[in-house]
C-alpha positions in Angstrom: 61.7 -60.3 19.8 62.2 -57.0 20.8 65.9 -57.1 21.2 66.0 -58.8 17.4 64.2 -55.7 16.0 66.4 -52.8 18.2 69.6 -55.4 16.7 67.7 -54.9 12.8 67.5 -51.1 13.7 70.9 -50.9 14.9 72.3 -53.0 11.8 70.5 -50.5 9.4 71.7 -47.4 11.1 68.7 -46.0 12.8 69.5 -43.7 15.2 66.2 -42.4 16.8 63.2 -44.4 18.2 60.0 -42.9 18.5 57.6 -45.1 20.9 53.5 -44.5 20.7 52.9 -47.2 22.5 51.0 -46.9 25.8 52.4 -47.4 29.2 50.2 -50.6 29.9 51.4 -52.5 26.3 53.7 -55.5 27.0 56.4 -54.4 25.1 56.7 -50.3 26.4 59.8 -50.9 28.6 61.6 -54.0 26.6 61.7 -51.3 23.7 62.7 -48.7 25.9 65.2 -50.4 27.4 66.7 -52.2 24.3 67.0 -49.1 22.5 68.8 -47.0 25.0 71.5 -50.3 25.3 71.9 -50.5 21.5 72.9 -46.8 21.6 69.5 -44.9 20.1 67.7 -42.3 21.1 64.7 -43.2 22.8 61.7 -41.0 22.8 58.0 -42.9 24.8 54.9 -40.6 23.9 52.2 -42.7 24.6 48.7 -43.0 22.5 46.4 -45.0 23.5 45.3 -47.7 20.9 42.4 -45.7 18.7 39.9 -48.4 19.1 39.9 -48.2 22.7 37.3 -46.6 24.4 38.0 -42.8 25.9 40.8 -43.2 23.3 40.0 -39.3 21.6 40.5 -37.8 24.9 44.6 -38.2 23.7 44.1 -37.3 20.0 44.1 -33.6 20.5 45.7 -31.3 18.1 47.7 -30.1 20.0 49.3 -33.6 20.8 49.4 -33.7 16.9 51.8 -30.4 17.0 53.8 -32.6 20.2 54.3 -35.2 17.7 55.4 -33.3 14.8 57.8 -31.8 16.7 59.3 -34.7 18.3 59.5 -36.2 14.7 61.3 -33.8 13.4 63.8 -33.2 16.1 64.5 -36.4 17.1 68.2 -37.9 14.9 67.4 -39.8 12.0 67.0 -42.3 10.9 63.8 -42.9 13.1 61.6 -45.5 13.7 58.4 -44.8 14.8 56.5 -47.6 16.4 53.0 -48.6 17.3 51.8 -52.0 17.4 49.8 -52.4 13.7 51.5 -48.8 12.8 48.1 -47.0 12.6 49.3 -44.2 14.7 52.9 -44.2 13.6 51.6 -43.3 10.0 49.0 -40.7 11.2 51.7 -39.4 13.5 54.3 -39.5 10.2 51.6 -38.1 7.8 51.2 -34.8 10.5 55.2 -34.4 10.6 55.5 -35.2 6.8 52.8 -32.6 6.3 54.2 -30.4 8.4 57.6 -30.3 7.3 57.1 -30.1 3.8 54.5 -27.8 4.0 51.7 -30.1 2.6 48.3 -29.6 1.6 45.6 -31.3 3.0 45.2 -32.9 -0.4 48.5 -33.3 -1.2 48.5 -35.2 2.1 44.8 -37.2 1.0 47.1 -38.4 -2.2 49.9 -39.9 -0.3 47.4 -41.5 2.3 46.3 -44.1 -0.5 49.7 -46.0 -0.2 48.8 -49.4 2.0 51.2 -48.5 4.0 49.8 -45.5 5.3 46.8 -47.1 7.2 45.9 -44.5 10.1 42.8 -44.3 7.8 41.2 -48.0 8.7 40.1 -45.6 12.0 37.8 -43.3 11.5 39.5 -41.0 15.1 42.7 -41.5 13.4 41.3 -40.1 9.9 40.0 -37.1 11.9 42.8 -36.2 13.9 44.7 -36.4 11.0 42.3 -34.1 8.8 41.7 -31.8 11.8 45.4 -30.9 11.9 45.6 -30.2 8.3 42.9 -28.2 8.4 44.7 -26.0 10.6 47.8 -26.3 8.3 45.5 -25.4 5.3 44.6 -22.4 7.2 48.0 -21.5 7.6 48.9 -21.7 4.0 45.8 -19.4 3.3 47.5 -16.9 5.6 50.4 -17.4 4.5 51.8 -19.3 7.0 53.2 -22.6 8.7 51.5 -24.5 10.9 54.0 -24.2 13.5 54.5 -21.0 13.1 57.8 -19.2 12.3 59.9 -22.2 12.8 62.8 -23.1 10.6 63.3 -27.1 11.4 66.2 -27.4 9.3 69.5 -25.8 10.5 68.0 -22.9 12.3 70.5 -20.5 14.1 69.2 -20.1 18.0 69.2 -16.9 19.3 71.6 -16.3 22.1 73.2 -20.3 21.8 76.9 -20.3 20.2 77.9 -24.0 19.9 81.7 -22.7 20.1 80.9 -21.1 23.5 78.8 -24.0 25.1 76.5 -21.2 25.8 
């Protein structure tokens, strides 16, 4: 059940939930709603299953740059979720990627692990290896994919967490 997993997550000390599951799956708003009871974060970006026709309308790369973001902000541990976790791992292997700095090929290496299955579809494959692209491009330059962003511990201009400002 849904309430037995959020109570596994919960047990283990997760503290974030990342939902890719779209709006019309059966299980969107039990998950939702379990999570924010058992105290986690709760986070619903919705992808639409890859096999599904009009499905690469949602696999942009800029959603890919939404998802890394929201990966990497959101408390951890995380759990991201997505029915057979096809998009969970190709949304993991763009944050991964991204916050280590990855290669495309150092990201083709780790996508051999089973558990990494984005792969078994061929939009998920090419959303992936369009958004390394860019972040190869970056490293060419010099770069981050992001840009300029420091995700761990960076000091916000103008916000003092003494001041509440």
């Amino acid at each position: 059940t849904v309430e037995g997993a959020v109570d596994w997550l919960s047990a283990h000390k997760y503290r974030s939930v990342l939902n890719l599951l779209p709006s019309d799956e059966q299980h969107y708003e039990a998950l939702e709603a379990a999570a924010r009871e058992a105290g986690l974060q709760h986070l619903h970006v919705p992808l639409p299953c890859p096999g599904k026709p009009g499905a690469a309308e949602a696999y942009t790369l800029n959603q890919a740059r939404v998802l890394a973001l929201c990966i990497l902000g959101l408390p951890r541990p995380l759990m991201i979720v997505s029915g057979k976790m096809h998009r969970a791992s190709a949304a993991w292997a763009i944050a991964h990627a991204t916050r280590y700095d990855l290669t495309s090929e150092e990201v083709r290496a780790l996508s051999l692990a089973s558990e990494l299955n984005y792969r078994e579809f061929p939009l998920l494959d090419k959303w992936v290896s369009d958004y390394l692209a860019l972040a190869d491009q970056a490293h060419g330059a010099g770069r981050k994919v992001l840009g300029p962003i420091d995700i761990i511990g960076q000091e916000l201009p103008g916000w003092s967490p003494a001041a509440g400002v």
